[in-house]
N, C-alpha and C positions, 0 to 999 in steps of 0.2 A: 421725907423732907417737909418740915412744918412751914409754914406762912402763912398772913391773914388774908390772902389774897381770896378771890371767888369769881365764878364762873354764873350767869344767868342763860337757858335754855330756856324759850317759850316756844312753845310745839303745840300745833292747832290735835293732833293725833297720836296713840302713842310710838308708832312706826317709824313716824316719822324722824324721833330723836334717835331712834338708833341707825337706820341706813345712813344717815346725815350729816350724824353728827355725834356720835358714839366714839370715834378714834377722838376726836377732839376733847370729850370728856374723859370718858380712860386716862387720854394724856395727865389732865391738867389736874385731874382726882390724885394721880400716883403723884404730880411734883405737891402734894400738900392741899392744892387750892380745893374750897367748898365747892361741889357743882350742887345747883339746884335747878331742875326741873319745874315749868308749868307745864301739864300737861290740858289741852283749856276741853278736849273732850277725850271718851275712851274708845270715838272711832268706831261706833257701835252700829252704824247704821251702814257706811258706806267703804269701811276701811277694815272690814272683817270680813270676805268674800268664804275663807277657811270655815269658818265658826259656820255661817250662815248654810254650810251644807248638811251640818249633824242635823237627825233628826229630831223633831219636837223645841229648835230650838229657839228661845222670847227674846224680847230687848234687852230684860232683868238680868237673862242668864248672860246671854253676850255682852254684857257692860262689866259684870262681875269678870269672865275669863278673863276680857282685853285687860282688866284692872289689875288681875293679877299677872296675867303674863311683863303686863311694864313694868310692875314693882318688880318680878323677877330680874328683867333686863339693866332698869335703874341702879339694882345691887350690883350684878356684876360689874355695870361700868365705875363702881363707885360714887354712885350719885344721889341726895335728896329727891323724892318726885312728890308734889301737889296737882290734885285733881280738879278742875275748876266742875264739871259735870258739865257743860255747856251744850250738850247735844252735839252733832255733827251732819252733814247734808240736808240742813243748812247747819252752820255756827250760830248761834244766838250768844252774845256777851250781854252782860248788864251790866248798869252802872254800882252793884254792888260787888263785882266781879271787878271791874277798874279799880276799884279801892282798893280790894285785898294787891291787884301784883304793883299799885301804886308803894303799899307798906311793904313789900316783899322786896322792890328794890332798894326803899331806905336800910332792912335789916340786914339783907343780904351785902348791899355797897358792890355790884359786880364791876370787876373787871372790864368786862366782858358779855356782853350779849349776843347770842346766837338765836336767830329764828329764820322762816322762809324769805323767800323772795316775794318782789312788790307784783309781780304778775304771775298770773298762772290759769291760761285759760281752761285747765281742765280740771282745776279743780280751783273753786271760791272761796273755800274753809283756809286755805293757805295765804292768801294774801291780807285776809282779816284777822288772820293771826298776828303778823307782822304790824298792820296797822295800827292794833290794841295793845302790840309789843312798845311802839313806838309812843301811842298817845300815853302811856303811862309811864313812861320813862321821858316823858318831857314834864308831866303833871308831877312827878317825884320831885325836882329840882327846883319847883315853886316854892318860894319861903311862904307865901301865903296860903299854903294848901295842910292845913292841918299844921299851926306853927306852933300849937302849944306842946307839938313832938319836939321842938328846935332840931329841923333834920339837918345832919350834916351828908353831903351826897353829890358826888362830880357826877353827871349822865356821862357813862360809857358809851365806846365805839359799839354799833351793832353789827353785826356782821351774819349777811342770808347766806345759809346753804345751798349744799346746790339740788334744785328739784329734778324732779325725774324726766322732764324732758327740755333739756335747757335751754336751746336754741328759741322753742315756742312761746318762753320766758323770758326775753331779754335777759337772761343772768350770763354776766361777763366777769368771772372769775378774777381779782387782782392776788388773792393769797391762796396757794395749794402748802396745804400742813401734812407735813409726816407724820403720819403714824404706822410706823414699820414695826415701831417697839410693842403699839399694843392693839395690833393688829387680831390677835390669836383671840385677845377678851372683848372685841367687839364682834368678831366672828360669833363667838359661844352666846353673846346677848343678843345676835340676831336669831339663835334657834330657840331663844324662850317666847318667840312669835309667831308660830304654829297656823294664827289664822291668814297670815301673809307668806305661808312659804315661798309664792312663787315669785316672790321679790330677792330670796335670799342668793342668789347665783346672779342674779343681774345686777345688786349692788357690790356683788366682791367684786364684777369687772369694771363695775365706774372706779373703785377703789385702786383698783389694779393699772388704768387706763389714767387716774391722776398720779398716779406715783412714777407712772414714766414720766409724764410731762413734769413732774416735779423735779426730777434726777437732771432729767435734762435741762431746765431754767435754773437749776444752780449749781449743776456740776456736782453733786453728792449721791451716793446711796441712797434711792430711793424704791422701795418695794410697792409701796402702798400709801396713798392719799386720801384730804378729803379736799375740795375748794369752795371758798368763799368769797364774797362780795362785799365790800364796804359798802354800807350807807352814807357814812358823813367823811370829808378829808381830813386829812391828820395834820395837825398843824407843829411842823418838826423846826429845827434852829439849824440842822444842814441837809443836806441832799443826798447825803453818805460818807 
């Protein structure tokens, strides 16, 4: 199904975009839509527990596997992914780094923006992701920010996933999405992530655990979810 519609993912890690927010991209890769990936680190220090137990093994190499195992992951779901290289525990952005996903939202024109939530006290790298998600996706919509591009560009809804312990997060779910249909192709991108296995059984039951509650708030078939959060309200012309 072709459209020029498109999908923006900004992920502080690269894990992170598949437990997440992977049925969401599957989805909307299969109806046609572009998904494009920031991935702003490769998770090399603090988000490779797996990796960090072979032996002999360096930053160099562990930056190389996690790099690969995402491109892996990225393909299955159907997705573009860019590396920012940012580090991880801590994130560091630069202001040459705002540039580029500043121009990536003009090229891309997303739908749609997916990244973290605004809090997360156990991990810091998640919430600066979202931040930088944000501060660039307001600095896109500036006519006066690089106007000899003459950007055309409406700033999308963003919408945070859901983190891994959500209560701790203030994250209060308004959208749980189906993906029953492409359930099985996010499963298979979470086993191109070897340094995280022991996340892969505890995200099928958040998946599993949203897609009740999904069945049940709207009366349909529901196997398997993911849930999200708006950031901004939607300004609609009726109520239903």
């Amino acid at each position: 199904m072709a459209t020029d519609k498109a999908g923006l993912v900004v992920t502080a890690h690269p894990g992170d975009f598949v437990w997440r927010a992977g049925g969401a991209i599957a989805l909307h890769a299969g109806l046609g839509y572009r998904m494009k990936i920031v991935c702003l680190s490769f998770g090399e220090r603090g988000e490779s527990q797996g990796a960090w137990r072979q032996e002999g093994m360096t930053l160099a190499e562990c930056k190389r596997q996690r790099q690969s195992e995402a491109e892996k992951a990225a393909e299955i779901l159907g997705a573009e992914i860019e590396f920012f290289d940012a580090g991880d525990y801590p994130l560091r952005l630069t202001d040459a780094m705002l540039d580029r996903l500043i121009d990536i939202y003009r090229d891309v024109k997303p739908s749609f923006v997916l990244s973290h939530s605004k809090s997360d006290p156990y991990n810091v790298d998640h919430p600066e992701a979202v931040r930088f998600s944000n501060e660039a996706r307001i600095i896109a919509q500036a006519a006066g920010h690089k106007p000899e591009d003459k950007p055309v560009y409406s700033a999308p809804q963003v919408f945070m996933f859901e983190p891994h312990q959500p209560e701790q997060c203030g994250f209060v779910p308004d959208r749980i999405l189906n993906i029953s249909s492409v359930w099985d192709i996010k499963r298979r991108a979470f086993e191109q992530l070897p340094a995280q296995k022991h996340l892969w059984d505890y995200y099928e039951r958040v998946a599993l655990n949203r897609g009740m509650q999904g069945g049940r708030n709207s009366g349909k078939p529901m196997t398997h979810g993911e849930a999200y959060q708006s950031t901004y309200p939607e300004a609609v012309e009726v109520m239903g």
